[in-house]
C-alpha positions in Angstrom: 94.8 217.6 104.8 92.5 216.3 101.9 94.1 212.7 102.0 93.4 212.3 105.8 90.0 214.1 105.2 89.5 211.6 102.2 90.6 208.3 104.3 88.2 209.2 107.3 85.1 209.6 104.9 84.1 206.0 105.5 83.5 207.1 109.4 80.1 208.0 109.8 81.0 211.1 112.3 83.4 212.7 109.4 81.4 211.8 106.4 78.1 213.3 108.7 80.1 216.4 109.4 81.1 217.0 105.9 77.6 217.1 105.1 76.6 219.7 107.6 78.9 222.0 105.6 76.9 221.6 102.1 73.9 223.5 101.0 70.8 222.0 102.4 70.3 221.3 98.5 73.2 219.6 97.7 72.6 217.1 101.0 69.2 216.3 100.3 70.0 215.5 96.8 73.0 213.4 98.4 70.4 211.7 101.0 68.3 210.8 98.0 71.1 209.2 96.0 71.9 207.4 98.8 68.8 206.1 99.3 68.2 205.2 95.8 71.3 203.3 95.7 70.6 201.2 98.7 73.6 202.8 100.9 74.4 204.6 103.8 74.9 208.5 103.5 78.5 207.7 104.9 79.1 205.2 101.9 78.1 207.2 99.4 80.0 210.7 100.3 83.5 208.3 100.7 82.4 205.9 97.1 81.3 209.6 95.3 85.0 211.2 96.6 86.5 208.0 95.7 85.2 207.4 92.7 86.2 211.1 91.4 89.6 210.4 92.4 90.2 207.5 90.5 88.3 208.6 87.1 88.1 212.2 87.1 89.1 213.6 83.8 92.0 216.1 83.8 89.5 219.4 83.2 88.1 218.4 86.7 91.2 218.2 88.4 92.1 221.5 86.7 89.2 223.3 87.5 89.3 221.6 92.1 92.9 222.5 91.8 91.9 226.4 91.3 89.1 226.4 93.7 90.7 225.0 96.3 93.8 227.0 96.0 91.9 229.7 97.1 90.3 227.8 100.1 91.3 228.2 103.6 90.3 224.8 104.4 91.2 222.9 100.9 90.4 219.8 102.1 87.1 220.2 103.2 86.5 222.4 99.9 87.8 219.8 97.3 85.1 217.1 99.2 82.4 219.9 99.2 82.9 220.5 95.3 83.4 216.8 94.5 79.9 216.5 95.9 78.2 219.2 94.5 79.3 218.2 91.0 78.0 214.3 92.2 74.4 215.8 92.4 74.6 218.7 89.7 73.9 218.1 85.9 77.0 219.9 84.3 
């Protein structure tokens, strides 16, 4: 589930319907990042993911690991928290 989501977020279709998920807030703060950093929307939902995934501490792990247990799609929740907490000051 949330390693095929993960692997498809490079595809503009997936990483476009991800975003139609997310809190018109959260995606315009994503569009803007984007924009500031030069890249596609696409490239920056799968670098963002990505980029959690490889340097994430282990508090953020723990605290994805209980919200998505509780998801019915986990997949889709663990990439719609990952981005929220991409564009929100913690």
């Amino acid at each position: 589930m949330f390693g095929e989501l993960i692997a498809q977020l490079d595809r503009p279709d997936v990483a476009n319907s991800v975003m139609t998920t997310l809190h018109s807030d959260v995606a315009r703060q994503i569009e803007r990042r984007a924009t500031a950093a030069s890249m596609t929307v696409t490239d920056f939902v799968a670098g963002a993911v990505r980029e959690f995934l490889e340097s994430a501490e282990d508090d953020l792990w723990f605290q994805l690991l209980s919200i998505v247990r509780k998801s019915e799609d986990p997949g889709l929740t663990a990439v719609q928290t990952i981005l929220k907490w991409v564009v929100t000051e913690r």
